[in-house]
ChimeraX commands (.cxc) that place a marker at each C-alpha (Angstrom):
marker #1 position -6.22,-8.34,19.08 radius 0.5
marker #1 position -7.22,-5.87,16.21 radius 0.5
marker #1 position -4.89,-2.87,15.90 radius 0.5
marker #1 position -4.70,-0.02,13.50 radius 0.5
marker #1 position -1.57,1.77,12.04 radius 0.5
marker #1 position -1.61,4.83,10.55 radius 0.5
marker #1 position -0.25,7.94,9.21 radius 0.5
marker #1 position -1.74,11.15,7.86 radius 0.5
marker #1 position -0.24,14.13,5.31 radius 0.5
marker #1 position -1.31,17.52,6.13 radius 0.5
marker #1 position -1.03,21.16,4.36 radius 0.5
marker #1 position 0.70,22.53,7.64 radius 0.5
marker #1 position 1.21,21.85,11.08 radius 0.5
marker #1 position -1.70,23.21,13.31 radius 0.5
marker #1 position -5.44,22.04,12.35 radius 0.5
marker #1 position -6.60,25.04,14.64 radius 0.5
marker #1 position -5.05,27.25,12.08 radius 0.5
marker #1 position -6.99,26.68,8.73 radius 0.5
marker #1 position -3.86,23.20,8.16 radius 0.5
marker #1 position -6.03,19.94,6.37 radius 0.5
marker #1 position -5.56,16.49,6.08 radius 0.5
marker #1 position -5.21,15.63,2.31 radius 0.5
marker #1 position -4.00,11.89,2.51 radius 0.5
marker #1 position -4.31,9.08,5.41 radius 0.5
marker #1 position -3.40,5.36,5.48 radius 0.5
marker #1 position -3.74,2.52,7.55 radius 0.5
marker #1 position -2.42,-0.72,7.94 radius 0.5
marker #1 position -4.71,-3.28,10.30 radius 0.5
marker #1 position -2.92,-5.14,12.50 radius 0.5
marker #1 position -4.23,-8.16,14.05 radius 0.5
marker #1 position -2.02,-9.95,17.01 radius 0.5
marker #1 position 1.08,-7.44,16.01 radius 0.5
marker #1 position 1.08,-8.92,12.20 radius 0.5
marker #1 position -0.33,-7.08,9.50 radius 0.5
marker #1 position -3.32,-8.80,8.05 radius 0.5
marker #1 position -2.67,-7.33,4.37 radius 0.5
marker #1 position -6.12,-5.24,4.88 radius 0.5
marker #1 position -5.44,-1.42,4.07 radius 0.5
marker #1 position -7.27,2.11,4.25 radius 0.5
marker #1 position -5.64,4.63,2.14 radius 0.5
marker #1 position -7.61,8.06,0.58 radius 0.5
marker #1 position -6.88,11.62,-0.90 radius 0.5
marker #1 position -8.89,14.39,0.43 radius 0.5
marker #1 position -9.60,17.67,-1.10 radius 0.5
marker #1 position -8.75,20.36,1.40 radius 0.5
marker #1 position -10.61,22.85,-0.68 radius 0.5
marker #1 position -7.50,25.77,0.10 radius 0.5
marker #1 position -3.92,26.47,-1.46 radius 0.5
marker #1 position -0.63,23.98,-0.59 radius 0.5
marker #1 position 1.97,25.30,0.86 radius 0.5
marker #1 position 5.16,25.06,-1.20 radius 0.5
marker #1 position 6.54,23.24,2.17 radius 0.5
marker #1 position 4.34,20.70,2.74 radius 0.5
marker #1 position 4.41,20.14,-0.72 radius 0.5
marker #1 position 8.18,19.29,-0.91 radius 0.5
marker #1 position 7.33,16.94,2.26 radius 0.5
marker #1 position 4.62,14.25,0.39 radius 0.5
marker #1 position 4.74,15.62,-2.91 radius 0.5
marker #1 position 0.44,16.49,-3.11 radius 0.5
marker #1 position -0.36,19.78,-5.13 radius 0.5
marker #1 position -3.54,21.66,-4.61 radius 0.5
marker #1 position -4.17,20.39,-8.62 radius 0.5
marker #1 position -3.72,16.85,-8.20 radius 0.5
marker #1 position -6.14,16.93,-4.75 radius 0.5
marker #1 position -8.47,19.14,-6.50 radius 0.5
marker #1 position -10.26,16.31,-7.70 radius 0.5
marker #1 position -9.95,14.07,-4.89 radius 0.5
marker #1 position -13.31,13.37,-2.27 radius 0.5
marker #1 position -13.75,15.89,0.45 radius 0.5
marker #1 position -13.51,14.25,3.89 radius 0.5
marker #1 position -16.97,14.46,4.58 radius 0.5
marker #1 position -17.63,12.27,2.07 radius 0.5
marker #1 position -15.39,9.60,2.90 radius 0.5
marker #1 position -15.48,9.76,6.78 radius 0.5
marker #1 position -17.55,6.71,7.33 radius 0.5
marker #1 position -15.80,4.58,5.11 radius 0.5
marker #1 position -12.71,5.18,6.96 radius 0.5
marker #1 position -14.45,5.27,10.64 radius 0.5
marker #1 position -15.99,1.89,9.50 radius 0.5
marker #1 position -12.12,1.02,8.97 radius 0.5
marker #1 position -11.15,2.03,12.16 radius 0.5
marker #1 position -13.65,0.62,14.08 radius 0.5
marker #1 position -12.95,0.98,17.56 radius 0.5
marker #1 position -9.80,-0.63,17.83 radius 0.5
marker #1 position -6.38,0.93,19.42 radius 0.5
marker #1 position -4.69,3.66,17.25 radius 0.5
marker #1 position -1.26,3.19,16.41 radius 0.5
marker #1 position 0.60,6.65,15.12 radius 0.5
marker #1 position 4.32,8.03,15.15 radius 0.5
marker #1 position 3.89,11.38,17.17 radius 0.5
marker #1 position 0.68,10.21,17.46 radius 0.5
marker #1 position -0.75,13.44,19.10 radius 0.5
marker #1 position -0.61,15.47,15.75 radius 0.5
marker #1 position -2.21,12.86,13.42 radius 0.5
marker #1 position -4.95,12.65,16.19 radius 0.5
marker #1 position -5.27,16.13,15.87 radius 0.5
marker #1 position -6.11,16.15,12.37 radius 0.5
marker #1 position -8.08,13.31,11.91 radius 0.5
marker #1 position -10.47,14.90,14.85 radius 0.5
marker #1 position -9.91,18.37,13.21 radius 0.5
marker #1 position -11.34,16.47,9.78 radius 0.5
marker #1 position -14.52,14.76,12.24 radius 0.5
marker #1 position -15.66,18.15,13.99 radius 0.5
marker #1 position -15.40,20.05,10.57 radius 0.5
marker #1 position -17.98,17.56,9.37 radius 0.5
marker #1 position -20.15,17.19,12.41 radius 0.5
marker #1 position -18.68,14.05,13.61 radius 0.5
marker #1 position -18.13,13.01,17.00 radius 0.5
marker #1 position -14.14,13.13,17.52 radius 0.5
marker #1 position -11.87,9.31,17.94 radius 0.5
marker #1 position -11.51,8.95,21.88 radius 0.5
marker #1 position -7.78,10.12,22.88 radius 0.5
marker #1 position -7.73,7.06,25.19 radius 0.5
marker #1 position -7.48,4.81,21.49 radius 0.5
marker #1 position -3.65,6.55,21.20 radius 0.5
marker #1 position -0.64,4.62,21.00 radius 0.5
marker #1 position 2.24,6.65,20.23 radius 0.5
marker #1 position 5.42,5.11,18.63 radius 0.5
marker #1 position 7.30,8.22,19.32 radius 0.5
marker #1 position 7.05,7.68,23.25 radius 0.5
marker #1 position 7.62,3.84,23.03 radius 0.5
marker #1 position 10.91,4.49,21.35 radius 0.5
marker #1 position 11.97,6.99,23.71 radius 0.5
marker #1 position 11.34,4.65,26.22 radius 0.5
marker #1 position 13.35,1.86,24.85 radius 0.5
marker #1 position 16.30,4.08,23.23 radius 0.5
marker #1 position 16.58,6.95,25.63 radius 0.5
marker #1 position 18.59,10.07,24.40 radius 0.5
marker #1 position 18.56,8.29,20.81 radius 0.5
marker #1 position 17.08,9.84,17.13 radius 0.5
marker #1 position 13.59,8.16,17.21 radius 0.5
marker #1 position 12.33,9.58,13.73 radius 0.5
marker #1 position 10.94,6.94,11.51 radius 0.5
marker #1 position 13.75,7.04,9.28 radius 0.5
marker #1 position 16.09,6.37,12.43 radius 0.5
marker #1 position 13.76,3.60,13.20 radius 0.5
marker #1 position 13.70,2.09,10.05 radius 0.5
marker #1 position 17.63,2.07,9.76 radius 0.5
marker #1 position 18.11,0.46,13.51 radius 0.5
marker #1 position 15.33,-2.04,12.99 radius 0.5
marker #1 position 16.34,-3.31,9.55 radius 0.5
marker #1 position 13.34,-2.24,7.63 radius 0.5
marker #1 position 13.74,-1.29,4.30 radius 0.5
marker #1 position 12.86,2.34,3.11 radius 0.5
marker #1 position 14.80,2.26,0.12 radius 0.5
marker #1 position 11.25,2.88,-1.91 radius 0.5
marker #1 position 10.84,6.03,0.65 radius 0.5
marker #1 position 11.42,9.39,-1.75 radius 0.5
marker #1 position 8.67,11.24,-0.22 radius 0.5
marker #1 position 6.42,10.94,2.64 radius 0.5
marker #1 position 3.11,8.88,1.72 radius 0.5
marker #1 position 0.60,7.87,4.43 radius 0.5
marker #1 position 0.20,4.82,3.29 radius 0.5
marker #1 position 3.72,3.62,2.47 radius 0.5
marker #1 position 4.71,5.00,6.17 radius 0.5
marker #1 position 2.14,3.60,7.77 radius 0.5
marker #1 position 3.22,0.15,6.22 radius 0.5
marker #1 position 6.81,0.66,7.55 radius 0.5
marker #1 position 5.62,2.21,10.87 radius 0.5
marker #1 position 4.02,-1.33,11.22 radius 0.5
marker #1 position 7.00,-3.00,10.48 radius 0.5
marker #1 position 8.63,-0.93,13.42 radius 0.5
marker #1 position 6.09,-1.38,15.91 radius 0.5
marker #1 position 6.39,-4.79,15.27 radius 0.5
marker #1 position 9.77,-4.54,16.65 radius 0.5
marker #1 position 9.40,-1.97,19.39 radius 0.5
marker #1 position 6.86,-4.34,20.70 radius 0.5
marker #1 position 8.94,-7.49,20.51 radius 0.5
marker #1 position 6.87,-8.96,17.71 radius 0.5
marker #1 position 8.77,-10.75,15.48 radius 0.5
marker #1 position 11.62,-11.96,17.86 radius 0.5
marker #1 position 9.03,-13.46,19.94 radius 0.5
marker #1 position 7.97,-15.33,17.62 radius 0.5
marker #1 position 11.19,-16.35,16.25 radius 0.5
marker #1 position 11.73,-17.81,20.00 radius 0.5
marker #1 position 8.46,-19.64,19.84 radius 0.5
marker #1 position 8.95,-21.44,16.63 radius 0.5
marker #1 position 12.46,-22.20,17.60 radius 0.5
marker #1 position 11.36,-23.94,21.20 radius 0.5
marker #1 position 8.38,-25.59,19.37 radius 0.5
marker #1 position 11.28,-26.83,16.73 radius 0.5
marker #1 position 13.45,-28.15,19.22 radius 0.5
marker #1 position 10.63,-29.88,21.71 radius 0.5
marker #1 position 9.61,-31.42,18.18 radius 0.5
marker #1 position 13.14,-32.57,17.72 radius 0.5
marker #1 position 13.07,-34.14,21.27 radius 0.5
marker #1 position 10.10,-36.07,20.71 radius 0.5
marker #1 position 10.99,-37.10,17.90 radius 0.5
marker #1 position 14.14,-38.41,18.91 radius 0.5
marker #1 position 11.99,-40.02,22.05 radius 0.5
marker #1 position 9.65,-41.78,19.57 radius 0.5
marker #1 position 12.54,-43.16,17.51 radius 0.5
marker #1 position 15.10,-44.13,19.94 radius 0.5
marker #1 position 15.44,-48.04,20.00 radius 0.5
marker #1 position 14.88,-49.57,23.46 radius 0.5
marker #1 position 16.63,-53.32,24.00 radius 0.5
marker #1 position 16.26,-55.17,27.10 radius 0.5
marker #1 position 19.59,-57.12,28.12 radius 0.5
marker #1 position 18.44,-60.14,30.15 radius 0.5
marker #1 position 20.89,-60.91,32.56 radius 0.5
marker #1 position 21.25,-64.52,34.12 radius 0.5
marker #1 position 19.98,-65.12,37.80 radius 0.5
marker #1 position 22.84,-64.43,40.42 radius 0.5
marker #1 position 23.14,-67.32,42.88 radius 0.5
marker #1 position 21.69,-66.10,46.42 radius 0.5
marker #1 position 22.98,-69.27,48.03 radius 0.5
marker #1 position 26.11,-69.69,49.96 radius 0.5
marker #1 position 28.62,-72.73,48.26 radius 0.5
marker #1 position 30.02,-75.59,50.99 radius 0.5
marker #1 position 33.10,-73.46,50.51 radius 0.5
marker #1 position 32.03,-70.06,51.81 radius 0.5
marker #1 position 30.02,-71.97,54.79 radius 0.5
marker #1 position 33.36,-73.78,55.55 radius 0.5
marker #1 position 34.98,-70.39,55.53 radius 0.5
marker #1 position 32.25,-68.98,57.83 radius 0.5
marker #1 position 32.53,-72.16,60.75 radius 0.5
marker #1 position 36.36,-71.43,60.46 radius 0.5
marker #1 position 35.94,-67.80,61.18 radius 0.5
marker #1 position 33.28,-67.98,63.55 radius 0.5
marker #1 position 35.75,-70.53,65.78 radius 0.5
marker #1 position 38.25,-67.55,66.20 radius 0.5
marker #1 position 35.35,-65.86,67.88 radius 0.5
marker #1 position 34.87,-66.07,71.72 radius 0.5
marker #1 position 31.04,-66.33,72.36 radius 0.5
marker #1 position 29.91,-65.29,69.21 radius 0.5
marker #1 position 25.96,-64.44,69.35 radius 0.5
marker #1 position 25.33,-65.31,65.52 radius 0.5
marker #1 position 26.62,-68.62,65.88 radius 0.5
marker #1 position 23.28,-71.05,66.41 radius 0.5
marker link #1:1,2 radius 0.2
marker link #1:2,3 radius 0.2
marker link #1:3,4 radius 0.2
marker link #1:4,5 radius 0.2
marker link #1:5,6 radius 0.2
marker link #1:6,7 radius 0.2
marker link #1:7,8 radius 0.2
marker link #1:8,9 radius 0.2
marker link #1:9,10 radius 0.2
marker link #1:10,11 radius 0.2
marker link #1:11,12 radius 0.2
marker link #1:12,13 radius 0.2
marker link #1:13,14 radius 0.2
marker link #1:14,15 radius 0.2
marker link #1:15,16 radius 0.2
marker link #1:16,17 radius 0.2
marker link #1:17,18 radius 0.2
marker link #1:18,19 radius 0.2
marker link #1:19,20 radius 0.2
marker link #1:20,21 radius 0.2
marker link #1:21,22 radius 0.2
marker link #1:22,23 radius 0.2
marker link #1:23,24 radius 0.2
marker link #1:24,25 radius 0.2
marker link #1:25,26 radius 0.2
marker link #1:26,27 radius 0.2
marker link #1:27,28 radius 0.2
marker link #1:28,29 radius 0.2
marker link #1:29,30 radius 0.2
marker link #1:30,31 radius 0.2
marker link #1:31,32 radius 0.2
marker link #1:32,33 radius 0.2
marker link #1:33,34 radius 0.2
marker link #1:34,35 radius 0.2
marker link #1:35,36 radius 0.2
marker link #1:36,37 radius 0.2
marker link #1:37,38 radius 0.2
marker link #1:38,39 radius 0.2
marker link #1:39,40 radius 0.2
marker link #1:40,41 radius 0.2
marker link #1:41,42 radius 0.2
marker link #1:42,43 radius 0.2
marker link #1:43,44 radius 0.2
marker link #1:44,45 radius 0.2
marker link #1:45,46 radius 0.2
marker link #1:46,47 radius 0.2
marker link #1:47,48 radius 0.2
marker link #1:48,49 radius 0.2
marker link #1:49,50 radius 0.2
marker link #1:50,51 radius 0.2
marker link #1:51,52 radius 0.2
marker link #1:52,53 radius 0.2
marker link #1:53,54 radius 0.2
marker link #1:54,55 radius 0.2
marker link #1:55,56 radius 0.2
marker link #1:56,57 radius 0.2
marker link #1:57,58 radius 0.2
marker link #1:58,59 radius 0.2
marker link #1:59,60 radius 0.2
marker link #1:60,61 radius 0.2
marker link #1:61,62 radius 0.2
marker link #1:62,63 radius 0.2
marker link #1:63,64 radius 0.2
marker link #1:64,65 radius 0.2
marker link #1:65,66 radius 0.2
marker link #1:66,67 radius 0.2
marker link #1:67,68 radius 0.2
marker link #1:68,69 radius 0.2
marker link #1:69,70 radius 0.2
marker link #1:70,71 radius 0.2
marker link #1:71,72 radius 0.2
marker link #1:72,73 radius 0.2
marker link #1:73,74 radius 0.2
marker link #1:74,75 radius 0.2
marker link #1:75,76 radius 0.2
marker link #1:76,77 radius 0.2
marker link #1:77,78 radius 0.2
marker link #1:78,79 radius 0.2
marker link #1:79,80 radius 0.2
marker link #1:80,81 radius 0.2
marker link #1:81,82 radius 0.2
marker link #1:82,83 radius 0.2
marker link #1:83,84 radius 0.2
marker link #1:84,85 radius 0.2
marker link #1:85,86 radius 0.2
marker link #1:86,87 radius 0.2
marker link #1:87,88 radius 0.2
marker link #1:88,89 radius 0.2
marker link #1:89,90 radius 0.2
marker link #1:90,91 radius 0.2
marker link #1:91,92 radius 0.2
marker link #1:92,93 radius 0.2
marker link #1:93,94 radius 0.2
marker link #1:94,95 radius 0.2
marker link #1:95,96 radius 0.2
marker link #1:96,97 radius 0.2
marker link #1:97,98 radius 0.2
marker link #1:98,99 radius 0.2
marker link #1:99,100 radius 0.2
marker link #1:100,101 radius 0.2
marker link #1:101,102 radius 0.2
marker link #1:102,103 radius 0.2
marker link #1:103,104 radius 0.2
marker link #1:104,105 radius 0.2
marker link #1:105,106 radius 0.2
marker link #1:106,107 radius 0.2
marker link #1:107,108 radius 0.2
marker link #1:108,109 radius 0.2
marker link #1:109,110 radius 0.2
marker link #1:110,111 radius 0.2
marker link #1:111,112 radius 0.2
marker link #1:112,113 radius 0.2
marker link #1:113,114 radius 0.2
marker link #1:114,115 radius 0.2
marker link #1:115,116 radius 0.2
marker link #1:116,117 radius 0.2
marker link #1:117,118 radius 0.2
marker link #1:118,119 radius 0.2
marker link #1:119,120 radius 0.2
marker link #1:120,121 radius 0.2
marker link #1:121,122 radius 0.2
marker link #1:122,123 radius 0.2
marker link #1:123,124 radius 0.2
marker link #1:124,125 radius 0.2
marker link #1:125,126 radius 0.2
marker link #1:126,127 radius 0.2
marker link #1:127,128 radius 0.2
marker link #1:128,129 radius 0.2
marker link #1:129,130 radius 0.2
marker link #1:130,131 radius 0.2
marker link #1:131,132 radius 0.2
marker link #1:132,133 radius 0.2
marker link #1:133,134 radius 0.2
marker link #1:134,135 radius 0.2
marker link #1:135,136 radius 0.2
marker link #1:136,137 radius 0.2
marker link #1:137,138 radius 0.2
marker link #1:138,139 radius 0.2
marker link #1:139,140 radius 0.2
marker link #1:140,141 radius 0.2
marker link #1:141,142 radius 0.2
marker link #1:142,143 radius 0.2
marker link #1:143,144 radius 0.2
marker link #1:144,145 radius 0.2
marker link #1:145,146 radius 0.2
marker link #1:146,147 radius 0.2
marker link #1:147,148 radius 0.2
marker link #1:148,149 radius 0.2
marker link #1:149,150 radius 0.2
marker link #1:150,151 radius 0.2
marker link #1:151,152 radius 0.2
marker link #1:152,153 radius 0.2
marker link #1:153,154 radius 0.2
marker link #1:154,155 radius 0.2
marker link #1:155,156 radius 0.2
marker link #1:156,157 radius 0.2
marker link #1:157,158 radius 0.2
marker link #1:158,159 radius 0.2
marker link #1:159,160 radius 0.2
marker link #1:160,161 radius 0.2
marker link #1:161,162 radius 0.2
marker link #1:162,163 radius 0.2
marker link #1:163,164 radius 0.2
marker link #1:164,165 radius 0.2
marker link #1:165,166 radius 0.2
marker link #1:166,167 radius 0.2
marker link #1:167,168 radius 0.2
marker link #1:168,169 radius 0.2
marker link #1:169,170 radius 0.2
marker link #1:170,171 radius 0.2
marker link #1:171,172 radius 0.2
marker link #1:172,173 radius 0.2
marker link #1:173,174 radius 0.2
marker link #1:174,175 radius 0.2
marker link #1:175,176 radius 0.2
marker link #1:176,177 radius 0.2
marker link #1:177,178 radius 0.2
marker link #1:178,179 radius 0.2
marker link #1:179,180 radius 0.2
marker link #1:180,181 radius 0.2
marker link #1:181,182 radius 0.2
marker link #1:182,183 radius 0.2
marker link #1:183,184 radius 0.2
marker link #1:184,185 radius 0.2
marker link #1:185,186 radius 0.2
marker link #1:186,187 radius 0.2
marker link #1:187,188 radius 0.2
marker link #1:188,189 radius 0.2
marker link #1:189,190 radius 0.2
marker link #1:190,191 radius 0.2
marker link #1:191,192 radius 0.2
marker link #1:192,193 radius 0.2
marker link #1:193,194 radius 0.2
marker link #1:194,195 radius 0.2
marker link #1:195,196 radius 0.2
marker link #1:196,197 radius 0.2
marker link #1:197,198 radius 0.2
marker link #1:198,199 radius 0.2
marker link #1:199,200 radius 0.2
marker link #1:200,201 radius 0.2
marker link #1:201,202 radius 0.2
marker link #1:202,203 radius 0.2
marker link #1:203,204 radius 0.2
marker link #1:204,205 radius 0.2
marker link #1:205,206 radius 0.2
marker link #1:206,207 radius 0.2
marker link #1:207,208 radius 0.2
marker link #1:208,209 radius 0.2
marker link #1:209,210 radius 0.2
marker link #1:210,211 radius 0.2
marker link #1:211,212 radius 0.2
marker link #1:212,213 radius 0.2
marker link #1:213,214 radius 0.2
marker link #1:214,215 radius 0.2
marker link #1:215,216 radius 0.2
marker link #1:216,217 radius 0.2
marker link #1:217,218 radius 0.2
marker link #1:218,219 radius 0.2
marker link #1:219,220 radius 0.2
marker link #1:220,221 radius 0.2
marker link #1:221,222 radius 0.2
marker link #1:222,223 radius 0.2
marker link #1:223,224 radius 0.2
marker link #1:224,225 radius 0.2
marker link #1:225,226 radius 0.2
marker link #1:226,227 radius 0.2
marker link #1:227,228 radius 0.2
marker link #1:228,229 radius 0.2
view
């Protein structure tokens, strides 16, 4: 199964209010692992950058001035996407921007029903517990040491990592090799295992003169007996 990770940077909050997306990346998944294929672009949002989102991902309105507009590079990244499932954290805000980005340029919007959302899986699985990516990260294992400031790409790698683990990914597997390991073992041993017959001599099946003497001595003690022939 193809999948799709990804994460977007934004100048604000609220696409309905003048906010762009200036940066998204994605990470394709195919059963769960990442297959090392990538998405990433700037966009030019062609306004100002808040000093805010700024300090978030670290994207001036100078170094995106340059950059494509989204227009430009929308069916390179809808070829990307394909029309596989839609992996996001809070996945209802990146979907709002990227189908912001699509109606701005005439573009039919990504179908809702593609959603996965990270943020309501962990709540799920860690009720009443911090489900931010960084609190993800730190109670999965995965490394963000490299994380100074948000990227789309580089979160979209370790939101991979993470849904990975929400979904059981990796200790499934871990399971699976370990049971293939140890049936592999027993085979083996199976195989290997020397087999020796031990031929025993025949027992005697015939009564000696002594027994029979034995049995005409008993049998005399008997009154009637209705063996005795």
């Amino acid at each position: 199964m193809r999948e799709i990770v990804f994460d977007t940077e934004t100048t604000g909050l609220d696409p309905k209010k003048g906010d762009r997306m200036v940066e998204i990346g994605c990470v394709e998944m195919i059963d769960r692992m990442p297959s090392g294929a990538t998405f990433h672009a700037y966009y030019n949002p062609e306004r100002d950058m808040p000093a805010e989102a700024e300090a978030v991902h670290g994207l001036s309105a100078q170094f995106l001035s340059d950059k494509p507009l989204f227009a430009d590079g929308a069916q390179k990244l809808l070829d990307f996407l394909g029309d596989a499932p839609l992996v996001a954290h809070n996945a209802s805000f990146d979907f709002g921007f990227l189908n912001g980005e699509l109606n701005l340029c005439g573009r039919d919007p990504v179908d809702m029903g593609r959603m996965v959302d990270t943020v309501i899986m962990a709540r799920r699985k860690f009720p009443g517990a911090k489900v931010s990516l960084d609190a993800l990260c730190t109670r999965f294992g995965v490394d963000r040491s490299h994380r100074v400031k948000h990227g789309a790409l580089l979160d979209a790698e370790l939101l991979a990592q993470v849904y990975l683990e929400l979904t059981g990914g990796r200790q499934i597997g871990l399971e699976l090799a370990a049971q293939d390991a140890a049936e592999t073992s027993q085979r083996a041993e199976v195989i290997q295992r020397p087999t020796q017959r031990v031929i025993r001599p025949a027992r005697p099946h015939s009564a000696s003169d002594e027994e029979l003497s034995r049995h005409r001595a008993f049998l005399e003690k008997i009154t009637k007996p209705i063996w005795a022939g």
